[in-house]
C-alpha positions in Angstrom: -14.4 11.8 -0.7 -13.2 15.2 0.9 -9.9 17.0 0.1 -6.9 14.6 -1.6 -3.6 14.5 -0.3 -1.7 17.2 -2.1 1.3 14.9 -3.1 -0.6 11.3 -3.8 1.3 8.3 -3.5 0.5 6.8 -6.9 -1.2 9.2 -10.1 -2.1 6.5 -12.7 -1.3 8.4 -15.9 -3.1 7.6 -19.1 -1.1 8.3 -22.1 -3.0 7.9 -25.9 -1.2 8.1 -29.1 -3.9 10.6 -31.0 -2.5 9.3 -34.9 -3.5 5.8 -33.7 -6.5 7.0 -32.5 -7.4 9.2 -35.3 -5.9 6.6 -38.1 -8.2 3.5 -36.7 -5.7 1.4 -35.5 -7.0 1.0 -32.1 -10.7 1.3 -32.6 -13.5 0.0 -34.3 -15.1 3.1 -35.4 -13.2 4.8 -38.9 -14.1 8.5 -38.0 -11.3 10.6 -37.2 -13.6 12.6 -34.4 -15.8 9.9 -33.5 -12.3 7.6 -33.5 -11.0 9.8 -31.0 -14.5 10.0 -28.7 -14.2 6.0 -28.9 -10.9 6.0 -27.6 -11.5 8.5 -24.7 -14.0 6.2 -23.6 -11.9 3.0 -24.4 -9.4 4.4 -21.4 -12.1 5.7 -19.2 -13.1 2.1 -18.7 -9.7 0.5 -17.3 -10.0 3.9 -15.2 -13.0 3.2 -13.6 -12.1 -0.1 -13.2 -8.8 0.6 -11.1 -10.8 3.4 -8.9 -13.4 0.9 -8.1 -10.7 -1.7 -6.9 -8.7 0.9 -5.3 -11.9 1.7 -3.4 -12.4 -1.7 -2.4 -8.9 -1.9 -0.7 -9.7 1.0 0.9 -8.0 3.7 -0.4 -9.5 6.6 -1.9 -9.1 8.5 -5.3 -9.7 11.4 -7.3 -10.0 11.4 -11.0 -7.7 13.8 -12.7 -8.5 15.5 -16.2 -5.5 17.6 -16.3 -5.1 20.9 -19.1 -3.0 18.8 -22.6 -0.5 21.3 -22.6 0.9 20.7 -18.8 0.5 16.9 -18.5 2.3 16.5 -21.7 5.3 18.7 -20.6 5.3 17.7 -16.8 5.4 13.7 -18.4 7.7 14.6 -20.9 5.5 13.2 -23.5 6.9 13.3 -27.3 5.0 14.9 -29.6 1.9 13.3 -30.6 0.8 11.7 -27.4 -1.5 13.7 -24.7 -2.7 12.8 -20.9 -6.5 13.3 -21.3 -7.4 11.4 -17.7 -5.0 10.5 -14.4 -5.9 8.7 -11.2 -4.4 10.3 -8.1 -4.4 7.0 -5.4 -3.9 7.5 -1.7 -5.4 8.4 1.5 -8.0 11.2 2.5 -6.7 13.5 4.9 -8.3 13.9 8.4 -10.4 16.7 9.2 -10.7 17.9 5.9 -13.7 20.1 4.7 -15.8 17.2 3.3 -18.3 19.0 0.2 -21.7 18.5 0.2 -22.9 16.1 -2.4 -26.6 16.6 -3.6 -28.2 14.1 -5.9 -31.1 14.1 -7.6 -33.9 11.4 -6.9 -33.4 8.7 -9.5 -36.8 9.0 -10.4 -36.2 12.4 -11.9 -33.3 10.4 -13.8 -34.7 7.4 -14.8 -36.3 6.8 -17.6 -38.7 4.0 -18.9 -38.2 3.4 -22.5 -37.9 7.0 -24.0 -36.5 10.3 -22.4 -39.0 11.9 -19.7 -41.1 8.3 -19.5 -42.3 6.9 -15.5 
């Protein structure tokens, strides 16, 4: 993926309710901060999910973490509810400066059994 169409045609927004995260209602764990780590990665799963499929029809994406502050007034969101991830959904442009990706060898991030293990 290179540069992203400034204006994408669809940004899947994802909107949490932080007192039902917090309060338990939609989690399993009762821990107000590990409650709301839970529910962070609760929504990063349908995320993935839609990029993947979006992917496979083609399209490309970017994943969005926008600042709290922003998303919630740009989205008009009452109070109590944040944006803590968006999808943007469209099509690369052409001729774009395309960034160099460098990944490391999975053996030097693969692990047998315990941490630092061949």
């Amino acid at each position: 993926m290179g540069d992203f169409i400034p204006d994408p045609s669809v940004i899947f927004a994802v909107i949490l309710d932080f007192e039902k995260c917090k309060n338990g209602e939609h989690r399993c764990i009762v821990h107000e901060e590990l409650g709301l780590y839970e529910s962070l990665l609760s929504i990063a799963m349908p995320v993935l999910q839609a990029d993947l499929q979006a992917t496979a029809l083609g399209l490309n994406t970017s994943l969005i973490t926008p600042e709290i502050e922003k998303s919630t007034e740009l989205l008009n969101l009452p109070e109590g509810y944040f944006c803590p991830l968006a999808l943007g959904i469209g099509y690369e442009l052409e001729g774009t400066f395309q960034k160099e990706r460098i990944r490391e060898p999975v053996e030097k991030i693969l692990f047998y059994e315990k941490f630092g293990e061949k």
